[in-house]
C-alpha positions in Angstrom: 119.1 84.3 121.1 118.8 81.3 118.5 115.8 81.4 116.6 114.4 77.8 118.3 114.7 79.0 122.0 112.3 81.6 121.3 108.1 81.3 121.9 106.1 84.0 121.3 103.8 85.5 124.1 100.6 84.3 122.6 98.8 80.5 121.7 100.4 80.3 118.3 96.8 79.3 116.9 95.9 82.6 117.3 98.5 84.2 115.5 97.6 81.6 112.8 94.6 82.5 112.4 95.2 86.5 112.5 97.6 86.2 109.8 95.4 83.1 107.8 93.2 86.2 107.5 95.0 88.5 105.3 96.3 85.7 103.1 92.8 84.2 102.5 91.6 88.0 101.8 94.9 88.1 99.1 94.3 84.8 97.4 90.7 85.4 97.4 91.2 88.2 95.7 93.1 86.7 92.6 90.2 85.0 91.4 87.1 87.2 93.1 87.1 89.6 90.0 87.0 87.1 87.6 83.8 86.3 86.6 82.6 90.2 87.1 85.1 91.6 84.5 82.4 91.9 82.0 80.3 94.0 84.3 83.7 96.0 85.0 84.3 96.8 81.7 80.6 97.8 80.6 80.2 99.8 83.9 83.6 102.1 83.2 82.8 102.3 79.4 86.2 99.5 78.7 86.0 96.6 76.7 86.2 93.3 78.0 89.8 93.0 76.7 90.5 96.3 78.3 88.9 95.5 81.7 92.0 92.5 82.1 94.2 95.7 83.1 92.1 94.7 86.2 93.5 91.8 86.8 97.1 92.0 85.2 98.2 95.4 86.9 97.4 93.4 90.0 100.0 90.6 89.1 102.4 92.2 87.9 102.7 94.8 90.8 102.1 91.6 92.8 105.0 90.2 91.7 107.8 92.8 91.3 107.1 93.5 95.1 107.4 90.3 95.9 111.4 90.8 95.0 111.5 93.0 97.5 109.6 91.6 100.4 113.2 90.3 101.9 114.3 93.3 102.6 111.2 95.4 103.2 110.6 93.8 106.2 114.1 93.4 107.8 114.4 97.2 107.2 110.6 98.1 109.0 110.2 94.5 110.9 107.6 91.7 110.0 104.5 93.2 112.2 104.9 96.8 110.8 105.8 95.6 107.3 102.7 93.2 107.4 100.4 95.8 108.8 101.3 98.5 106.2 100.4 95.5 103.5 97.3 95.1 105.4 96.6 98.8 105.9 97.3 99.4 102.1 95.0 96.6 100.9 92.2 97.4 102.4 92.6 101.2 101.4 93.5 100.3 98.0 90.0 98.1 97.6 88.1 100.7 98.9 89.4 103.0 95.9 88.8 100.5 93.6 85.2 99.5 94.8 84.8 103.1 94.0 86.4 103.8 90.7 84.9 105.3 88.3 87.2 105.0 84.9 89.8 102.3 84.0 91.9 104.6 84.7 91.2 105.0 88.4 90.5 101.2 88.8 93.9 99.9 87.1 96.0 102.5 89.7 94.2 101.2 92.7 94.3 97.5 91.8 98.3 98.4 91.0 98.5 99.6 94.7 96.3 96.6 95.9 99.3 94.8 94.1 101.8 95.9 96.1 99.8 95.7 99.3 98.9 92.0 98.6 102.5 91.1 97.2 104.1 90.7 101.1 101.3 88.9 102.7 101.5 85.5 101.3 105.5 85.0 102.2 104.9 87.4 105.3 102.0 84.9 106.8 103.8 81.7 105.9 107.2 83.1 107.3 105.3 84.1 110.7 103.6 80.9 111.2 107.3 78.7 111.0 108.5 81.5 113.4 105.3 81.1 116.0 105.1 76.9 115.5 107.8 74.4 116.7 109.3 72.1 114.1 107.0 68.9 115.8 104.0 71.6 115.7 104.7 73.2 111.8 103.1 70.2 109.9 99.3 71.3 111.4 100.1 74.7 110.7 101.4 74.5 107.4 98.5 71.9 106.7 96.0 75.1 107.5 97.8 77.7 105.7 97.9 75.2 102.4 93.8 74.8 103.0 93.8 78.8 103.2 95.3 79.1 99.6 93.0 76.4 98.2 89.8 77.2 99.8 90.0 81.6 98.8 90.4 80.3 94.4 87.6 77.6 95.5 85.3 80.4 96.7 86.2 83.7 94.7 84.2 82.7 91.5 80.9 81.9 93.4 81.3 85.0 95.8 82.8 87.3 93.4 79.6 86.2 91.1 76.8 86.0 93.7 77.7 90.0 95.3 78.1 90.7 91.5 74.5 89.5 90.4 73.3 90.4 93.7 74.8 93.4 94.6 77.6 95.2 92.1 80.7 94.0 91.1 82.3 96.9 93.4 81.1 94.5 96.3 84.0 92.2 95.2 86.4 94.9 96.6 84.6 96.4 99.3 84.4 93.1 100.7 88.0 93.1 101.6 87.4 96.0 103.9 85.9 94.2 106.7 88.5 90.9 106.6 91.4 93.1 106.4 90.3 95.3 109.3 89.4 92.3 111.6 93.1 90.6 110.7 94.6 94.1 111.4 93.3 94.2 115.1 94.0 90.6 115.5 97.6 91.3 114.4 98.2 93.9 116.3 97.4 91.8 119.1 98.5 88.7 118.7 101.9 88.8 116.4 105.2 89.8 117.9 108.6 89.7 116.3 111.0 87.8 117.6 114.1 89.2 119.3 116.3 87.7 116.4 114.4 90.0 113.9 114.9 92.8 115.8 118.3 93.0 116.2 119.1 91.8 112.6 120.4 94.4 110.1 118.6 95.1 106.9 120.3 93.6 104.2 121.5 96.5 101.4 119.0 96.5 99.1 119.8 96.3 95.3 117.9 100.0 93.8 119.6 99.3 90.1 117.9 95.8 89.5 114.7 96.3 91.5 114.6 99.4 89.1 116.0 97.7 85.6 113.0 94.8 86.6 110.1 97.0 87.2 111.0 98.7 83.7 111.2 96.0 82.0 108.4 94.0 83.7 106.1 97.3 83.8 106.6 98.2 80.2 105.8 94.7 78.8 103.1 94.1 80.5 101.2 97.5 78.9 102.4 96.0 75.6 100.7 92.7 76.2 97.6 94.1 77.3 97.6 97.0 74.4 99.3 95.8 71.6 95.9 94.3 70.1 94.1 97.7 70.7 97.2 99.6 68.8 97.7 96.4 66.0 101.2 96.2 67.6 104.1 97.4 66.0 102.7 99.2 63.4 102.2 101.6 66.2 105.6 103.5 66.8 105.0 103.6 70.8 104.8 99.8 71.0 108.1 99.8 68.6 110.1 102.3 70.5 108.7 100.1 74.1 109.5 96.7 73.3 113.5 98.1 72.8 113.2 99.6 76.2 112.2 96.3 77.9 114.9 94.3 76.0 117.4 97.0 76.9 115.6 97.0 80.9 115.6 93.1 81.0 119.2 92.4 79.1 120.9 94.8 82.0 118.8 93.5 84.6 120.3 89.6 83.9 123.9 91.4 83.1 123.8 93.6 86.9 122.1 90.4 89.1 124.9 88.2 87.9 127.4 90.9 89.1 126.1 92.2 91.7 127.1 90.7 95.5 123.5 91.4 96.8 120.9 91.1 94.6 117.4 91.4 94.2 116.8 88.2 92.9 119.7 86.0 92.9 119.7 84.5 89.1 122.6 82.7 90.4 120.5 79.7 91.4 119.3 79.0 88.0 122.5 76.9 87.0 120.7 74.3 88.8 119.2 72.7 86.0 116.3 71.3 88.1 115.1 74.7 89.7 115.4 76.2 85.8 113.1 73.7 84.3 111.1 74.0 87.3 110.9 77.9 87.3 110.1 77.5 83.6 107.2 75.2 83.9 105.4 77.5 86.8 105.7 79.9 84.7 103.8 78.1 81.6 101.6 76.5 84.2 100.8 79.9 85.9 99.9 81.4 82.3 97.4 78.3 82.1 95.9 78.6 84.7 95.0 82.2 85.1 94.4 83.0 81.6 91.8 79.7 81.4 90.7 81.6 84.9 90.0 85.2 83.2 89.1 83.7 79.5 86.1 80.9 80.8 84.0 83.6 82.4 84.4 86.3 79.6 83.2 83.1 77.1 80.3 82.0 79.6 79.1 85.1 79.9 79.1 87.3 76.7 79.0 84.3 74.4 76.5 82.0 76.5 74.6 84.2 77.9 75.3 83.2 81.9 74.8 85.2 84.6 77.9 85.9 87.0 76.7 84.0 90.0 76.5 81.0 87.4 79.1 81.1 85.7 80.9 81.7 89.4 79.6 78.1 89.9 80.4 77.0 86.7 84.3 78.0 87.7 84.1 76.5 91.1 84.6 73.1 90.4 88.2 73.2 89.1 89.1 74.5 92.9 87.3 71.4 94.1 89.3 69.2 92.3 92.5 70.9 92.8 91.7 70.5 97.0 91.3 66.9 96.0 94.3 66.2 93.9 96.5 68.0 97.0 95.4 65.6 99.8 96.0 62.5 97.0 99.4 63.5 95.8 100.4 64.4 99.5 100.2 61.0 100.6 101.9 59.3 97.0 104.5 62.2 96.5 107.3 60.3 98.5 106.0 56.8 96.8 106.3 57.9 93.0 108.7 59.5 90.9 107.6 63.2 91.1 108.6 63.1 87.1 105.8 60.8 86.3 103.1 62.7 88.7 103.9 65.9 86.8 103.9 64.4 83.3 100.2 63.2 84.5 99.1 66.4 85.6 99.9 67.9 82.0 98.7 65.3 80.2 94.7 66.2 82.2 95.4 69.8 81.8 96.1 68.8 78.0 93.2 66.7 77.5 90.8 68.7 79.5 91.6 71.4 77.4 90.9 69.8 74.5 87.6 68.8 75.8 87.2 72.8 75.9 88.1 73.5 72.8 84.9 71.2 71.3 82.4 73.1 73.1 79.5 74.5 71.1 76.6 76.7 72.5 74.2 74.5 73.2 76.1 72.7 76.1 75.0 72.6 79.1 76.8 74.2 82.7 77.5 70.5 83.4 79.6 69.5 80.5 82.3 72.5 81.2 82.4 71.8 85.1 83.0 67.4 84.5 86.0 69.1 82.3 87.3 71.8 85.0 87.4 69.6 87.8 89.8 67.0 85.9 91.5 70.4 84.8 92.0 71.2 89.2 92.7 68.0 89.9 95.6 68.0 87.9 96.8 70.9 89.5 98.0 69.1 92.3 99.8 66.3 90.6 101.8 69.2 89.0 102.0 72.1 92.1 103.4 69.7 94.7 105.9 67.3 92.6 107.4 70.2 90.8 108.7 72.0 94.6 109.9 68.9 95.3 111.9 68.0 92.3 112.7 71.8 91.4 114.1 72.6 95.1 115.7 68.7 95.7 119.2 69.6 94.1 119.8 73.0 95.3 121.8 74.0 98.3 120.2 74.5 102.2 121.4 78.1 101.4 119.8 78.8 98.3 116.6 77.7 99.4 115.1 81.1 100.0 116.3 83.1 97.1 115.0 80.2 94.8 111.6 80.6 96.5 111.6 84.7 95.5 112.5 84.0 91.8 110.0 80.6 91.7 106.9 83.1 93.0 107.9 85.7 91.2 108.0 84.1 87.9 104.7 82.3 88.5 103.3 85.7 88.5 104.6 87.0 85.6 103.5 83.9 83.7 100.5 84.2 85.0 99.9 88.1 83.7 101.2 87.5 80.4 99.1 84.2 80.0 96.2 87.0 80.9 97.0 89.3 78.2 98.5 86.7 75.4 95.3 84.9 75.5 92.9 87.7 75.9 95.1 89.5 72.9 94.9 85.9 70.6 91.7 85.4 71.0 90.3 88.8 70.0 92.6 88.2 67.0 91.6 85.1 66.3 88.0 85.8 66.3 88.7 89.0 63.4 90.7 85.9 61.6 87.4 84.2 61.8 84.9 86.5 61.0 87.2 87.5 57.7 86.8 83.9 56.6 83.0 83.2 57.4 82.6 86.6 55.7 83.4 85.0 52.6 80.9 82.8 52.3 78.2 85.2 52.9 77.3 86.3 49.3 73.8 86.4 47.7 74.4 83.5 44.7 75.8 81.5 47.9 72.3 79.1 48.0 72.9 78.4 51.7 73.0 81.8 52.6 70.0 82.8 50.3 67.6 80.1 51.6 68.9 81.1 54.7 67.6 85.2 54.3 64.5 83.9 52.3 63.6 81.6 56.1 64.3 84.8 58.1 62.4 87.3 56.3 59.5 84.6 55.7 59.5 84.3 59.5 59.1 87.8 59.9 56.1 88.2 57.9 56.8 89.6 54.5 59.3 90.9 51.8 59.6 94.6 52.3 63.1 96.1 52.7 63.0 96.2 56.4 62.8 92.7 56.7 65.6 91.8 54.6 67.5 94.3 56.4 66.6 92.6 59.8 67.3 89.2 58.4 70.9 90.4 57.2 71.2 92.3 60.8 70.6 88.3 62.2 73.0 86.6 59.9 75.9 89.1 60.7 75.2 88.5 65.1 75.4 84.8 63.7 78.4 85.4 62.1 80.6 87.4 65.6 78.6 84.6 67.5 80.4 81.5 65.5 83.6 83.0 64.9 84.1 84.4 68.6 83.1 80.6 69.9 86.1 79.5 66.9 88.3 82.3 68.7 87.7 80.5 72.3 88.2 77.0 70.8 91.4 78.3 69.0 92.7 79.3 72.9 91.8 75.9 74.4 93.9 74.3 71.5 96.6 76.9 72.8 96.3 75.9 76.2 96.6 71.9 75.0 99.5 72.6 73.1 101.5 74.5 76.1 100.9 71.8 78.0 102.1 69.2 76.0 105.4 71.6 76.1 105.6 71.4 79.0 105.3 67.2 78.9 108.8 67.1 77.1 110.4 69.7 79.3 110.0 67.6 82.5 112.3 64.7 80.8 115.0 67.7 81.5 115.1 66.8 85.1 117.2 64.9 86.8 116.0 62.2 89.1 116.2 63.3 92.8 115.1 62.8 96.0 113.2 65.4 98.2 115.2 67.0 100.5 114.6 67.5 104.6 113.9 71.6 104.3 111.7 71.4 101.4 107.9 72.1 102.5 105.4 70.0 100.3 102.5 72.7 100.5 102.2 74.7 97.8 
C-alpha cells in the first residue's frame, strides 16, 4: 500500500497534539535547567562549572542517539519506539529530580538524553505520515510554534519552580506531560501498514560505536580539562589520542561502509558542508550564551532564578518574531544575504554584552537578547534552505541526521569551551589586577585607609576586613572581565561565520525542503 493511500483511524489533530506533547516536554527541557544550574551545583556540593555536566551529558547523549533513531524505529515500529522514548524520559526525570550527587544527576540526565534524542524526528515524522500534503503546511506550522514556544518558556518556568519550589521541580515537572502524551499516544497514533511490513535496515554497530567513543570521550575532556589544567594531566593526554584514533576510523569506516550510520557521503555537497558547519558554530552560540548568561546574572549580579528566567525570556520572543518575518521574505531574498544579517545581530548584540558592567539594569541585557533571537530566525530558516537546495531528493534524510546531529555537538562543546574559557579567563584576570594591589600603590592605600575609616577605627581587625573587601572586589571585576572576554568570543565566531556563508553557492529552494526549523 503506497504511503498516500493511507489515513489513519483517528482526526489527525489529535495525533498532533499527542505527539506535540512529548516534543514540547523535550525542547522545554533543553533550556528549563538553565537558569537553576547554580542551585544544582551548590545543592550536590559541584561547582558551577561542574554542574554544566547537567546540561552537556544531555546533548551529547541527545545527539549520538539521534544517529540511530532511523533504524531504532524500523526495527521496534514508530509507536513502540516513541513510547519507550517517552517511558524512558519521564523515568529518567524522576531520577534526576531526585539525585543526590553529580554523579547520580549526570547518569540520569545521560538516560534522559537518550530518551529525548527520538522524539523530535519521531513527532515530526508522525505528523507528515497522519496529514495530507494540502493539510501538512498547518501541521508543520504547529509543530514549528511547539519548538519556539518550550526555549520561550523554560527560563521563566525553570526559574519560577526554582525560586518557588526546588530546582528538582524542573524535572519532576516532566512526569505529568510525559504521562498524559503517553496515554494520548497510545490512543491516538497507529503505524501505518507501510511501516509494518518494512524491514529494518542493517544497522552499522562499528561506527555507531567508533562515534560514541570519540563523541563521549571529548566531551569529558571539554567539561574537565579546566578542573585537571589539561594536559598536564596524563588521563586528558592519553584521552584526547583515543578520540582522534575513535573519530579518524569513524570518518575512514562511514566512507566505506554500504550502510552507514551517518552517511558522510553527503558532505561533498559543498552547500550542506558550509551549512552543517555553521549550525554547528551557531548551535555552540547559542547554547553556551544560554548556560553562561544565567551563571553571570546570578552569581555575579546577584538575580534571583525566576528573574534572571525573565531576563532570558526575551531572546525566545524575538526568535518567534524573526520566524514569522523571514517565513514570508525567505523565497523574496537571497537566503545568503538573510544569513549574513542574522550574524552580523548575533555579532553586534554580543558585543553589546560584552560592555556590561554591574550596575545595569534587567532591561539593558533583555533590549540586547531579543535582537540576539530575532536574529535567530534570519539564520535557522535560510540556512535549511540554502544547505538542503543542491542535494539530491534521496539524500535528503541522511543530511537531516548529520545536520541535527552536529547542531548538538556544537552545541555541547560551545557549553563546555565557554564555561572552560571563562573560568580561565577570569584566573588570567585576577593574576593581573593582583598586581596592582600593593601597599606603596596610593590608589590601593587610600582605598584601605576609606575602608577601615568606615569601619570605625585602626585596629588589626579592621585592616584585615578592609583587605578581605578589596580581594571580593578583586574576583568580582575580574570574573565580570572573564564574562566580557566570552561575549567578545561569541562576536568573533560570528563574524566567522559572516565569511563562511560567501562559500555557498547561489541556489534556489527546492520542492521537498520544509522551511520550519
Amino acid at each position: 500500500m503506497p504511503p498516500q493511500a493511507w489515513k489513519p483511524r483517528h482526526n489527525p489533530w489529535l495525533i498532533a497534539f499527542s505527539v506535540l506533547l512529548a516534543t514540547f516536554m523535550e525542547v522545554l527541557d533543553t533550556s528549563i535547567a538553565n537558569v537553576a544550574l547554580p542551585h544544582i551545583a551548590g545543592s550536590l556540593s559541584a561547582s558551577v562549572s561542574e554542574a554544566t555536566w547537567v546540561l552537556t551529558s544531555y546533548l551529547v547523549a541527545n545527539a549520538i542517539i539521534l544517529s540511530a533513531t532511523g533504524w531504532l524505529s524500523s526495527y521496534f515500529g514508530r509507536k513502540n519506539y516513541l513510547a519507550f522514548s517517552v517511558i524512558l524520559f519521564v523515568i529518567s526525570s524522576a531520577l534526576c529530580g531526585m539525585a543526590h550527587s553529580l554523579g547520580q544527576i549526570v547518569v540520569a540526565r545521560i538516560l534522559q538524553g537518550i530518551g529525548g534524542g527520538g522524539l523530535q524526528p519521531l513527532s515530526q515524522a508522525i505528523l507528515l505520515e497522519s496529514f495530507s500534503p494540502e493539510e501538512r503546511g498547518p501541521a508543520m506550522a504547529a509543530y514549528g510554534m511547539g519548538i519556539v514556544v518550550a526555549p520561550i518558556l523554560g527560563p521563566t518556568l525553570g526559574g519560577w519552580l526554582t525560586d518557588s519550589y526546588s530546582w528538582r521541580w524542573i524535572f519532576y515537572i516532566n512526569i505529568p506531560i510525559g504521562l498524559a502524551g503517553l496515554i494520548m499516544q497510545d490512543i491516538f497514533v497507529e503505524d501505518p501498514p507501510y511501516i509494518k511490513a518494512a524491514k529494518a535496515p542493517k544497522i552499522d554497530y562499528i561506527g555507531f560505536g567508533f562515534m560514541a567513543i570519540g563523541v563521549g570521550l571529548l566531551q569529558i575532556i571539554l567539561d574537565k580539562g579546566q578542573e585537571c589544567d589539561w594536559f598536564s594531566a596524563r588521563w586528558i593526554r592519553y584521552s584526547s589520542v583515543i578520540v582522534a584514533v575513535s573519530l579518524v576510523l569513524f570518518v575512514w569506516h562511514e566512507l566505506r561502509e554500504k550502510h552507514p550510520i551517518v552517511n558522510l557521503r553527503v558532505l561533498k555537497d559543498r552547500n550542506f558542508a558550509v551549512a552543517t558547519f555553521l549550525v554547528a558554530i551557531l548551535g555552540a552560540i547559542l547554547y553556551g550564551s544560554t548556560a553562561t548568561i544565567p551563571i553571570m546574572l546570578q552569581g555575579l549580579m546577584g538575580y534571583t532564578a525566576f528573574i534572571s528566567g525573565l531576563v532570558m525570556t526575551p531572546r525566545g520572543i524575538g526568535s518567534l518574531l524573526s520566524m514569522i518575518v523571514v517565513g514570508r521574505i525567505v523565497k523574496k531574498v537571497d537566503a545568503r544575504l538573510l544569513i549574513i544579517v542574522g550574524f552580523g545581530v548575533i555579532a553586534w548584540t554580543s558585543l553589546i554584552l560584552s560592555r556590561l558592567n554591574l550596575e545595569i539594569a534587567p532591561s539593558n541585557i533583555q533590549i540586547a537578547l531579543i535582537l540576539n533571537g530575532f536574529a535567530n530566525g534570519f539564520i535557522f530558516v535560510p540556512l535549511t534552505v540554502v544547505g538542503y537546495a543542491t542535494l539530491k531528493q534521496e539524500s535528503i534524510f541522511q543530511a537531516t541526521g548529520i545536520y541535527n546531529l552536529m547542531r548538538n555537538i556544537g552545541a555541547s562543546i560551545g557549553i563546555s569551551a565557554l564555561i572552560a574559557m571563562q573560568d580561565r579567563s577570569a584566573q588570567a584576570h585576577q593574576v593581573y589586577l593582583s598586581a596592582h594591589l600593593y601597599s606603596w600603590n596610593p590608589n590601593y592605600r587610600n582605598f584601605i585607609q576609606k575602608v577601615v575609616h568606615s569601619m570605625g577605627g585602626s585596629h588589626g581587625a579592621a585592616f584585615a576586613a578592609a583587605r578581605g573587601t578589596v580581594y571580593q572586589l578583586l574576583i568580582q571585576q575580574a570574573t565580570l572581565l572573564s564574562f566580557m572576554d566570552v561575549f567578545r568570543w561569541m562576536a568573533e565566531a560570528a563574524v566567522l561565520c559572516i565569511l563562511a556563508v560567501f562559500l555557498f553557492k547561489k541556489a534556489a529552494p527546492p520542492a521537498h525542503v520544509e522551511l520550519v526549523e
